[in-house]
C-alpha positions as CSV (number, residue, x, y, z in Angstrom):
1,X,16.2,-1.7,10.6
2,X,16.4,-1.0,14.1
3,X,18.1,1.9,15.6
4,X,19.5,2.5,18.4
5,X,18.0,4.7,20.8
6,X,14.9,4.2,19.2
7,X,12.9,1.0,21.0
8,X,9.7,1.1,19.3
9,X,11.0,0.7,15.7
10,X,10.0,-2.2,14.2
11,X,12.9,-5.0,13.5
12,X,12.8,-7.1,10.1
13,X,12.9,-10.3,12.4
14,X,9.8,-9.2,14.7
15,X,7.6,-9.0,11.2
16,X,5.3,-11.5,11.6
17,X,2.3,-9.9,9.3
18,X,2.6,-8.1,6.2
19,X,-0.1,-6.3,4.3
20,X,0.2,-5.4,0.5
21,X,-1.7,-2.5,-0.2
22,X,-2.2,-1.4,-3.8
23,X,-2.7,2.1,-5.0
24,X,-3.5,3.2,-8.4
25,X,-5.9,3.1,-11.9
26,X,-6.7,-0.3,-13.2
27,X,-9.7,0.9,-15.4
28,X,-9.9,4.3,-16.7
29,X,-13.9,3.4,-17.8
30,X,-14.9,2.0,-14.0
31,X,-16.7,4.9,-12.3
32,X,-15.4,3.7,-8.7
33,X,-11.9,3.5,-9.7
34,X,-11.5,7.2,-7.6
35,X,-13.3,5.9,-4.6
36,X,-11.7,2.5,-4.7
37,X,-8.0,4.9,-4.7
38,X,-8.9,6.9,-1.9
39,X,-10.8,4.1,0.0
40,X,-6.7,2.4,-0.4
41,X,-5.1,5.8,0.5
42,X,-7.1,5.9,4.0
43,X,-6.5,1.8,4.4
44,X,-2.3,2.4,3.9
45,X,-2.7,5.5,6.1
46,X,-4.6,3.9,8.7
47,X,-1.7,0.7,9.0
48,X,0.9,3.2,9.3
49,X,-0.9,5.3,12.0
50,X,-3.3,3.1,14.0
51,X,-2.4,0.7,16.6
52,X,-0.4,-2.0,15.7
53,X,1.8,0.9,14.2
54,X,3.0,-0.8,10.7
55,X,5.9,0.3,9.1
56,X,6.6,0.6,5.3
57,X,8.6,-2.2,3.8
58,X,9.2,-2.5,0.5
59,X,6.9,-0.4,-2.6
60,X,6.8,-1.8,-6.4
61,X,5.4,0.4,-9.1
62,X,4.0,-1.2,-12.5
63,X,2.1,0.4,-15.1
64,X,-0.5,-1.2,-18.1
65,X,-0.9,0.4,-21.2
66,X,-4.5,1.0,-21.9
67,X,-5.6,1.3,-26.2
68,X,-8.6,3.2,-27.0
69,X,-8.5,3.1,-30.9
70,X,-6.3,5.5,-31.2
71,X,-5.8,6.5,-28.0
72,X,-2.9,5.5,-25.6
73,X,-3.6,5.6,-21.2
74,X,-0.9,4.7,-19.4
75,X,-2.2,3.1,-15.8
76,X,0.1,3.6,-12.8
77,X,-0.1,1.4,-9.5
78,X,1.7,1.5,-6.4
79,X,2.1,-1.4,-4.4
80,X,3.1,-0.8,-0.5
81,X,3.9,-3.7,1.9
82,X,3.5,-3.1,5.3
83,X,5.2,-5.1,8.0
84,X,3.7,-5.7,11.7
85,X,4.4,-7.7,14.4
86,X,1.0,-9.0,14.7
87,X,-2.0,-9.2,12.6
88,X,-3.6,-6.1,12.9
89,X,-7.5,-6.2,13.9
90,X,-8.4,-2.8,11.8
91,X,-7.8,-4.5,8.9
């Protein structure tokens, strides 16, 4: 992952922390579920702008299917995984 040129990339090796941060629905019913999201939309923002500067790993999507009678809601998460070289203290 390093480039060269560039000394303030982060390399696979130095990763010594890494935070999964999840993003999506779980419950279509919870009345938080839109705070909770953006609440995890400002926490992956912060890691990737704040100091320790993280940098973006790996990401996994998954879905559930939801049944309401005879209703169908199809859920999607996003999972992000930040890597740092320490243990950030904003977290």
């Amino acid at each position: 992952m390093k480039h060269s040129g560039t000394s303030d990339t982060l390399d696979l090796s130095d990763v010594r922390h890494i935070e999964r941060i999840v993003i999506g629905r779980y419950n279509p019913n919870n009345p938080d579920d839109e705070g909770h999201m953006q609440r995890q939309i400002e926490k992956l923002n912060q890691c990737l702008s704040a100091s320790p500067k993280g940098v973006l790993i790996g990401k996994d999507t998954g879905f559930t299917v939801i049944k309401f009678g005879e209703n169908t809601v199809v859920s999607q998460q996003i999972a992000y995984h930040i890597g740092f070289k320490r243990k950030p203290t904003h977290i």
